[in-house]
C-alpha positions as CSV (number, residue, x, y, z in Angstrom):
1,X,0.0,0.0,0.0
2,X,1.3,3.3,-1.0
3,X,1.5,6.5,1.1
4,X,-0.7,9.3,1.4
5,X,0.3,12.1,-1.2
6,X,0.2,15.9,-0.4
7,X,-0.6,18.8,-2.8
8,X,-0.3,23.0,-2.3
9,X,-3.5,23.6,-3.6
10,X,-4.3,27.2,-3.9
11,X,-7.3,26.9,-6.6
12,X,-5.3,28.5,-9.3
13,X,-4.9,26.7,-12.7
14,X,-1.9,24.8,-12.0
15,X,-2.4,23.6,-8.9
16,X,-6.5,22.7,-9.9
17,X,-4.5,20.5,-13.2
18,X,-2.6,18.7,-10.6
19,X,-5.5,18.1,-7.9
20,X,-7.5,16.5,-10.5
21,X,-4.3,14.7,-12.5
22,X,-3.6,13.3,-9.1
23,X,-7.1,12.2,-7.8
24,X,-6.9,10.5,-11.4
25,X,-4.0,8.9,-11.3
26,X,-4.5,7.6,-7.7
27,X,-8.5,6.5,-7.0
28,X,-7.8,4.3,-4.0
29,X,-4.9,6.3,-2.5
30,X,-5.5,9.4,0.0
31,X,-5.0,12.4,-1.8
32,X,-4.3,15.8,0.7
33,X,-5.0,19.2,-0.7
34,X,-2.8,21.8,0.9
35,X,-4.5,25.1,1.1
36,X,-2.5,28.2,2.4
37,X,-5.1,31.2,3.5
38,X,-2.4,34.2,3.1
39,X,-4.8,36.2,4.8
40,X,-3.7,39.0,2.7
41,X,-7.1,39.9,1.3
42,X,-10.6,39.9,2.7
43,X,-12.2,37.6,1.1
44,X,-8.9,34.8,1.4
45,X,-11.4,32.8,4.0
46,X,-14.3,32.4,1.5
47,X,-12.0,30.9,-1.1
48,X,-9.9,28.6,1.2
49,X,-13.3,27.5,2.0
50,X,-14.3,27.4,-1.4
51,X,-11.4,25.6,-2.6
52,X,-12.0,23.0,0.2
53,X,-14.9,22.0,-1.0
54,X,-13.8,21.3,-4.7
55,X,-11.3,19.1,-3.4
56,X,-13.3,17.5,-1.4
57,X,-16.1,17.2,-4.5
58,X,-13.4,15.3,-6.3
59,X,-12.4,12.8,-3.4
60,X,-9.5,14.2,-2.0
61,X,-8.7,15.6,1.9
62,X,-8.6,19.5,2.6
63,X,-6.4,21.1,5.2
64,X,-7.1,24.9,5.6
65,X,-3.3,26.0,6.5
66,X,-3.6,30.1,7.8
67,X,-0.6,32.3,7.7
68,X,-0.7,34.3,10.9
69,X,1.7,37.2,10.8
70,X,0.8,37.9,7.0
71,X,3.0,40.9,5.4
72,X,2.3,41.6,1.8
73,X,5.7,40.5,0.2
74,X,5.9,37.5,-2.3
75,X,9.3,36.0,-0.8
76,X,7.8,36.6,2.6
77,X,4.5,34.7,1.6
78,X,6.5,31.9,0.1
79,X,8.1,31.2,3.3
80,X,5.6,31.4,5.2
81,X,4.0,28.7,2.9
82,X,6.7,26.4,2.9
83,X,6.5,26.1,6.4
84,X,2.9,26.0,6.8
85,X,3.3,22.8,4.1
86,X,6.3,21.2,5.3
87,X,4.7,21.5,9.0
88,X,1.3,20.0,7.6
89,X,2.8,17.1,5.6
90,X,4.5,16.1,9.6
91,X,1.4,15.8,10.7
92,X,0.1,14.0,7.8
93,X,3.0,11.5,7.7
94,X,3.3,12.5,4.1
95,X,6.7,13.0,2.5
96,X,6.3,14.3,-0.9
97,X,4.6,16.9,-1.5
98,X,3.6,17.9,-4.8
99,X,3.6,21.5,-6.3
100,X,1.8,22.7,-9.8
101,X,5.5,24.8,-11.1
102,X,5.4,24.6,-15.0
103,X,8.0,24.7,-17.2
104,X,7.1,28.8,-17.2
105,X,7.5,28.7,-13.7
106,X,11.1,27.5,-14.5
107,X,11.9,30.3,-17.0
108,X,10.7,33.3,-15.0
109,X,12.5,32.4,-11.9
110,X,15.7,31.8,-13.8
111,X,15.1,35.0,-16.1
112,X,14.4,36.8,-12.7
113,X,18.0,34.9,-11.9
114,X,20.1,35.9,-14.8
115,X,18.9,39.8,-14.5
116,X,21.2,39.9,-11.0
117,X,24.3,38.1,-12.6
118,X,25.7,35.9,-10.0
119,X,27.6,32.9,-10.5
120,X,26.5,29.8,-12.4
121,X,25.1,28.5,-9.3
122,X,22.5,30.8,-9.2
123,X,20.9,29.3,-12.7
124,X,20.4,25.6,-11.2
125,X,16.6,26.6,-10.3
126,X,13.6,24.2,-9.3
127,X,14.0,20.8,-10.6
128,X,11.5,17.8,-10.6
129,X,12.4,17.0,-7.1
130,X,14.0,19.2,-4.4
131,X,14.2,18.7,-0.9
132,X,11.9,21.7,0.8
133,X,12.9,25.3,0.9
134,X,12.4,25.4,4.6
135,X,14.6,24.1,7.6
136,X,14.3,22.5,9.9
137,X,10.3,22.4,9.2
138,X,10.9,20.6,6.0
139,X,13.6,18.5,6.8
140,X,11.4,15.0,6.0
141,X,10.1,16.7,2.7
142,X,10.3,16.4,-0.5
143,X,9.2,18.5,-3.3
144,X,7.8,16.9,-6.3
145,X,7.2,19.2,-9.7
146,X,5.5,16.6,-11.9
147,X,4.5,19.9,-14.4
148,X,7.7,21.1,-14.9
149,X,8.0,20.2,-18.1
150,X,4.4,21.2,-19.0
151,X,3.3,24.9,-20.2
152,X,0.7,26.9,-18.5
153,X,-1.5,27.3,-21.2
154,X,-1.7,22.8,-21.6
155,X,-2.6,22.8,-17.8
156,X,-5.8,25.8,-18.6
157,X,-6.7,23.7,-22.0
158,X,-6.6,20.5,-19.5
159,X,-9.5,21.9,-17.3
160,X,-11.7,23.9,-19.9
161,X,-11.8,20.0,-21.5
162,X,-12.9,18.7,-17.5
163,X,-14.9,21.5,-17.4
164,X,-13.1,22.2,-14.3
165,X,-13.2,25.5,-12.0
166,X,-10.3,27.4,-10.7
167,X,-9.6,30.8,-10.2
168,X,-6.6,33.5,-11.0
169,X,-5.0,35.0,-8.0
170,X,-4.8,38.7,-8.3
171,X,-1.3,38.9,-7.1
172,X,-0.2,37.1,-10.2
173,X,-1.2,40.4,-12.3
174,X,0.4,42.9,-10.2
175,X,3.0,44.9,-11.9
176,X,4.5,45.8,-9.0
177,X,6.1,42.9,-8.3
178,X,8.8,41.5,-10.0
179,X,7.8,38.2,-11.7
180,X,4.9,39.6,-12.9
181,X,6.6,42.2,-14.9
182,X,8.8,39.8,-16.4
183,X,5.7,37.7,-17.2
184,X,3.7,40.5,-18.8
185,X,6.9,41.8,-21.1
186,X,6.9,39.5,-24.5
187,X,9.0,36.7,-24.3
188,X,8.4,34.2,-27.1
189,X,7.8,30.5,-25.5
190,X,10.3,28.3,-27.3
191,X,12.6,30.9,-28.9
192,X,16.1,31.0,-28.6
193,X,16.6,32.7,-25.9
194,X,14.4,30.3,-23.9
195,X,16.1,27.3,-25.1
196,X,19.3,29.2,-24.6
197,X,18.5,29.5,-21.0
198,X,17.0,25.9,-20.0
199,X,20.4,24.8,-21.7
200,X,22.3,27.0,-19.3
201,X,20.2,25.8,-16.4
202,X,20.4,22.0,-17.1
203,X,24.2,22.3,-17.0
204,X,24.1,24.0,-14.0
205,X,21.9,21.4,-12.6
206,X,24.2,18.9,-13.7
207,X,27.7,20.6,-12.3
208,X,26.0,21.0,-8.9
209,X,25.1,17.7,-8.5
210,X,28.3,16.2,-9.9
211,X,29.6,19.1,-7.3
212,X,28.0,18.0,-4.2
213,X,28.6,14.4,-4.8
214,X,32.1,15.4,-4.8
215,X,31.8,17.5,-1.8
216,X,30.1,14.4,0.1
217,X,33.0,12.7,-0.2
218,X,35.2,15.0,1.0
219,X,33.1,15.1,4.4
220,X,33.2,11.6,4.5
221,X,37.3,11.3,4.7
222,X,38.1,14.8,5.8
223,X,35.1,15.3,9.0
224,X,34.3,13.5,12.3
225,X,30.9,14.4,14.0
226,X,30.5,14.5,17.8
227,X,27.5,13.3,19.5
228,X,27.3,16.9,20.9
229,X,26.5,18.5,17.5
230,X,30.4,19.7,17.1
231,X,32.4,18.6,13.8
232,X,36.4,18.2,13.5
233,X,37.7,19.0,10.1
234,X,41.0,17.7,8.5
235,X,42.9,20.8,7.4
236,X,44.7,18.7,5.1
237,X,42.9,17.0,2.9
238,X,40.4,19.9,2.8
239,X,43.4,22.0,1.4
240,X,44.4,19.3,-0.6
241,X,40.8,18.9,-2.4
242,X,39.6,21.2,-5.4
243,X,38.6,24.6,-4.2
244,X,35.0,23.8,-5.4
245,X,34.6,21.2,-4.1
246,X,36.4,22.3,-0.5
247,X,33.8,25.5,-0.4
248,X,30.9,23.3,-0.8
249,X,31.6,20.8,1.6
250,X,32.4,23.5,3.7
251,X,28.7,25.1,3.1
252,X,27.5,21.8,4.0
253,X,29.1,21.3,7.5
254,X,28.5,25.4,8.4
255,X,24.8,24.5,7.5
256,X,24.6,21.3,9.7
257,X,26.9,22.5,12.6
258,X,24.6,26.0,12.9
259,X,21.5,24.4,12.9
260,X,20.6,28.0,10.6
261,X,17.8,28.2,8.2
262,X,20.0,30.2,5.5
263,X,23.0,29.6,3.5
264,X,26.2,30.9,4.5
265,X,27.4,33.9,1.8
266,X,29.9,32.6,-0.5
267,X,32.3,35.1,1.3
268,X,31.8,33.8,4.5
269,X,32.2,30.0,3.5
270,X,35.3,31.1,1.7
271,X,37.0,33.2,4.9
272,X,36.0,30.2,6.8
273,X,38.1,27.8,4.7
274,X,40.5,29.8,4.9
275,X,40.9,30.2,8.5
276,X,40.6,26.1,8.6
277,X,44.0,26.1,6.2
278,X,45.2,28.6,8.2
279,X,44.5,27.0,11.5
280,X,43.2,30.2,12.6
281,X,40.1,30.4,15.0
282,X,36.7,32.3,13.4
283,X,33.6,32.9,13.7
284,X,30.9,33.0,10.7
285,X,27.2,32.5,9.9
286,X,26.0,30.7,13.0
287,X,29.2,28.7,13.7
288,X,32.9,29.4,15.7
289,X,35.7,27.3,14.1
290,X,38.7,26.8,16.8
291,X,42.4,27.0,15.3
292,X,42.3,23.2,16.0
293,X,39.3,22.9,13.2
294,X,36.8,22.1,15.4
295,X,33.6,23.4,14.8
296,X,30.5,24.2,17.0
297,X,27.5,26.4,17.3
298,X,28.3,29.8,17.5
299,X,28.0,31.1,21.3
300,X,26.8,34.4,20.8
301,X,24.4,33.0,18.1
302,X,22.4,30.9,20.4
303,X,23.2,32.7,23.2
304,X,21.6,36.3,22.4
305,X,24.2,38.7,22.0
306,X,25.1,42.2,24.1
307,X,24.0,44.3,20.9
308,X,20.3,42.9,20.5
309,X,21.8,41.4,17.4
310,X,20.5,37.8,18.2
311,X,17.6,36.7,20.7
312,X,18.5,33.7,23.3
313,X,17.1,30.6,21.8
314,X,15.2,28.9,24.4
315,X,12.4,26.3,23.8
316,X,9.8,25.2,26.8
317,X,7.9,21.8,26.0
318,X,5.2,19.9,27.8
319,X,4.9,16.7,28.8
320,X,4.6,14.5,25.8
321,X,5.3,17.2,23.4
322,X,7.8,17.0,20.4
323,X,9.8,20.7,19.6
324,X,13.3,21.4,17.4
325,X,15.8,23.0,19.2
326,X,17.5,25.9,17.3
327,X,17.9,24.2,13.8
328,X,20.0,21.4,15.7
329,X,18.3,18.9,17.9
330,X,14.6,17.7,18.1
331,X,13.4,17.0,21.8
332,X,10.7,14.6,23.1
333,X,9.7,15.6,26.4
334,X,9.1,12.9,29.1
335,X,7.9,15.8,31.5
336,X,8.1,19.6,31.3
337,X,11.3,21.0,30.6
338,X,13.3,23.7,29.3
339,X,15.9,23.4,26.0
340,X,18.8,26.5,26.0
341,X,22.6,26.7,26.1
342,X,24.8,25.7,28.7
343,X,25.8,29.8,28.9
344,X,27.4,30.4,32.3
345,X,25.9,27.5,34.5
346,X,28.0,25.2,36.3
347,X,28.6,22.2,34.4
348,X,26.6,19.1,36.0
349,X,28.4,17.0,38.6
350,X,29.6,13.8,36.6
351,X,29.7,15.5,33.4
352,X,33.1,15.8,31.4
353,X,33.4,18.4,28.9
354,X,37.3,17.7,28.3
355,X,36.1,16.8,24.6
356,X,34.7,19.9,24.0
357,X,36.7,23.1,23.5
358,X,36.4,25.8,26.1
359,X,35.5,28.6,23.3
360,X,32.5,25.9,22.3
361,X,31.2,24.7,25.8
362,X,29.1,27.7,25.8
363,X,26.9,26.8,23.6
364,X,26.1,23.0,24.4
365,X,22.8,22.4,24.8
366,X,21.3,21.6,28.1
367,X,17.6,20.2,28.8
368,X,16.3,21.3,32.4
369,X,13.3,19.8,34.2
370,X,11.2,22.7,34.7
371,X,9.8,21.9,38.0
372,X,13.3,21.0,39.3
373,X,15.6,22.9,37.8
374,X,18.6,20.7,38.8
375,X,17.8,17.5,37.0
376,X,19.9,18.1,33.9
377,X,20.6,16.7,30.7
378,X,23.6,17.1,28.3
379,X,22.3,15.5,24.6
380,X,25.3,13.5,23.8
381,X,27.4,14.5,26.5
382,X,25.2,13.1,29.4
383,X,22.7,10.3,27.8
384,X,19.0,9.9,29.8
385,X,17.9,6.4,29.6
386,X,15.0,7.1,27.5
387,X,17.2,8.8,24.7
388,X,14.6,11.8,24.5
389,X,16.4,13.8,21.7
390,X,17.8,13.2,18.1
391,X,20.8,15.6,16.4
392,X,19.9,16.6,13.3
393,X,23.4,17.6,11.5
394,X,23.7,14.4,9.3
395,X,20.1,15.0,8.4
396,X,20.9,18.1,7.0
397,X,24.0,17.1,5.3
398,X,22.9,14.9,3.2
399,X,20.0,16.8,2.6
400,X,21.7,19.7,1.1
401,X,24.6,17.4,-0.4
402,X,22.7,14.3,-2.0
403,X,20.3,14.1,-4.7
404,X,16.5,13.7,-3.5
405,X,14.7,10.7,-4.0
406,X,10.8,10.4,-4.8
407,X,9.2,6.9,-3.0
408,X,9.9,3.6,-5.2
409,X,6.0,3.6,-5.7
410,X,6.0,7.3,-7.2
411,X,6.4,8.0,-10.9
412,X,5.9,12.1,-11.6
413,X,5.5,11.8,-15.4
414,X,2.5,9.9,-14.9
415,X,0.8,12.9,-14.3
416,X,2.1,14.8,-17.3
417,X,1.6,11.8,-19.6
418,X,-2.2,11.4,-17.9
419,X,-2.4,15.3,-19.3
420,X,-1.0,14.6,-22.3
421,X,-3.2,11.9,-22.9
422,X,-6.6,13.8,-22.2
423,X,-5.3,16.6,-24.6
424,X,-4.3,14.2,-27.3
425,X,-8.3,12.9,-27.3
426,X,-10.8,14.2,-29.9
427,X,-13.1,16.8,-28.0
C-alpha cells in the first residue's frame, strides 16, 4: 500500500491540473490538498473554504493552513507557505509533496535569476524533485514538480476539457512585483533565448550535483561528528581537495553544525576555509571554528548577544510534546522541561566536557526539568535512559549534499503523460 500524497493547492490553474491529475491517477490512495489562506485579502477565507470543498467534490482531503503574521511580500508569503506545508505534511505522515510549477515557472525564476548576474550556481533553479525550501520544518520533505516540463496554457486547455473551476489569484497580475513584470513583457515561449536558457540551467543542474557528490565525499574522509553537534575537520585533505569542491563541503558542514535556516554567503564560506587552512580560529554564519578545526555552534548566536543582534534561543515543551531545538536537535519531552545553552551554568556533577573546547562549551545544549531545575541533561554528553532527543546535523548534510529521491511507488510523469493523454483525445 502506497503513502498518502500531499498537494499545495491554492485553486489556481496549476495547482486545480494537478489536484484532478492526481485524484486521477490515484483513486484508492489518500489524496491531501494543501491550502494556504495568506490572509492577505478579505475575502482569502471564502476561497480557502471554497477551494475546500472542490477538493473534497473530487475525493480528495482538505487542510485549511492560515498564515498568521501575514505581510504583503511575495518572498515573505512563500516562506511562510513552505512552512505552513512542510509542518502540515509532519502531521500527515506524508513526504512528498507535490507543487503545480510549470515549465514557465522555471523560466521566470531563472530569467528573474540571470537579471542579478551571480555565479552559475544561481541558474540551477527548481528541478523535478527538491528537498523543501524550509529548515528545519521541512527537513522529511520532499518536493515533487510533476509539471515542470508542462506549459501553462496545456494545464488551462486540461480543465476547460474537464470542465473544471479554478480561479486567477490577483497577485499574479500585479506589476509591481517582480515576476509579474517579467511575465507580462513579450518573451516568445520556445525561442532562442528560452532554449538558450534551459540549456544554461540544465548544465548547471548537472555541475552542482556532480559538485555535491564530490563534496560528500570529502566530508566523509576529511570530518568526524560529535555526539554533541560539534564537527572536527582535516585541514589537510580539505586544502588538498579542489577549491570547489572544498567551499561546498564546507557550506554543507557550516549548515549542519549551525542548525541556521539560511545559506552561508559565498564570502563567508570562503574566509571560513581559509581560517581552517590557516588554523586560525573564526567565527561565521552561525558557527565558531577553533584554530584546531573544530567546529561548534556559534555562542553568541544561540546565546543572544550584548547588541540585540540575536535573541536567546530557548524552547519550553510539555509533557509528551515534540519541539526542534535551534535548527540542531529535536526533543521529546518525558515531563516539562526547558531546552537552551549551557551559557554560564556550572557544568553538571559527573559530566566531562574535556572533549569539548572551552570557546565551544558555551553553547552545548542543556535540557532542564522545569519543576526541578537541577535535573539536567547534556544531549550527547550526558545520555538519559530514554534517549529523549535526536541531532539533526547528518540529516541536513545529506540533505543539502545528496540528490532527492521520490518513494519507489512514485512516478511524476504519470501525471504529465495522464495530461498529455486527455489533450491528445478528440473533444
Amino acid at each position: 500500500m502506497s503513502e498518502a500524497l500531499a498537494l499545495g493547492y491554492s485553486g489556481g490553474g496549476d495547482s486545480t491540473a494537478l489536484l484532478h491529475a492526481l485524484c486521477a491517477c490515484h483513486p484508492d490512495q489518500t489524496v491531501h490538498a494543501l491550502i494556504v489562506d495568506h490572509q492577505l485579502r478579505p475575502e482569502s477565507a471564502e476561497e480557502a473554504a471554497d477551494n475546500a470543498d472542490y477538493a473534497r467534490s473530487l475525493g480528495a482531503e482538505p487542510h485549511i493552513l492560515r498564515w498568521t503574521a501575514p505581510r504583503k511580500s511575495q518572498a515573505a508569503a512563500r516562506q511562510a507557505r513552505h512552512t505552513l506545508l512542510a509542518g502540515a505534511c509532519e502531521g500527515l505522515g506524508v513526504s512528498l509533496l507535490c507543487l503545480g510549477h510549470t515549465l514557465d515557472d522555471r523560466v521566470e525564476t531563472l530569467r528573474m535569476r540571470a537579471k542579478r548576474e551571480g555565479a552559475w550556481r544561481t541558474l540551477t533553479g527548481m528541478t523535478a524533485l527538491d528537498a523543501s525550501p524550509v529548515w528545519p520544518e521541512g527537513r522529511g520533505v520532499t518536493v515533487a514538480r510533476p509539471f515542470l516540463e508542462l506549459r501553462r496554457a496545456q494545464l488551462r486547455d486540461y480543465l476547460k476539457r474537464l470542465d473544471a473551476r479554478w480561479i486567477e489569484d490577483p497577485s499574479n497580475e500585479d506589476a509591481q512585483y517582480e515576476r509579474v513584470q517579467l511575465r507580462q513583457k513579450a518573451y516568445p515561449p520556445g525561442g532562442p533565448a528560452e532554449h538558450g536558457l534551459l540549456s544554461l540551467s540544465d548544465q548547471s543542474v548537472d555541475a552542482e550535483r556532480l559538485l555535491r557528490g564530490a563534496a560528500w565525499r570529502l566530508v566523509e574522509r576529511a570530518v568526524s561528528w560529535t555526539a554533541w553537534g560539534g564537527a572536527r575537520l582535516n585541514a589537510d585533505m580539505f586544502s588538498l581537495a579542489a577549491k570547489p569542491m572544498a567551499l561546498r563541503a564546507m557550506e554543507a558542514v557550516m549548515l549542519a553544525v549551525s542548525g541556521e535556516a539560511r545559506t552561508p554567503a559565498p564570502d563567508g564560506v570562503a574566509a571560513c576555509l581559509k581560517a581552517l587552512e590557516a588554523q586560525e580560529a573564526h567565527t561565521q554564519s552561525g558557527v565558531l571554528l577553533t584554530a584546531d578545526g573544530v567546529m561548534g555552534r556559534d555562542p553568541g548566536a544561540v546565546l543572544g548577544r550584548a547588541d540585540g543582534g540575536a535573541e536567546p534561543a530557548v524552547l519550553e515543551l510539555q509533557a509528551g510534546e515534540t519541539g526542534l531545538f535551534d535548527g540542531r536537535f529535536e526533543v521529546r519531552a518525558e515531563t516539562a522541561c526547558q531546552v537552551a545553552a549551557l551559557g554560564d551554568r556550572a557544568t553538571p556533577e559527573g559530566v566531562s566536557l574535556s572533549d569539548v573546547p572551552p570557546a565551544l562549551r558555551q553553547s552545548l545544549t542543556v535540557i532542564s526539568c522545569i519543576s526541578d531545575p537541577e535535573v539536567v541533561e547534556l544531549p550527547g554528553l550526558a545520555l538519559s535512559e530514554t534517549d529523549n532527543w535526536s541531532l539533526l546535523c547528518m540529516t541536513r548534510l545529506r540533505r543539502w549534499l545528496l540528490p532527492c529521491e521520490a518513494p519507489t511507488w512514485f512516478d511524476g510523469d504519470k501525471y504529465a503523460s495522464h495530461i498529455r493523454a486527455a489533450l491528445a483525445k478528440p473533444v
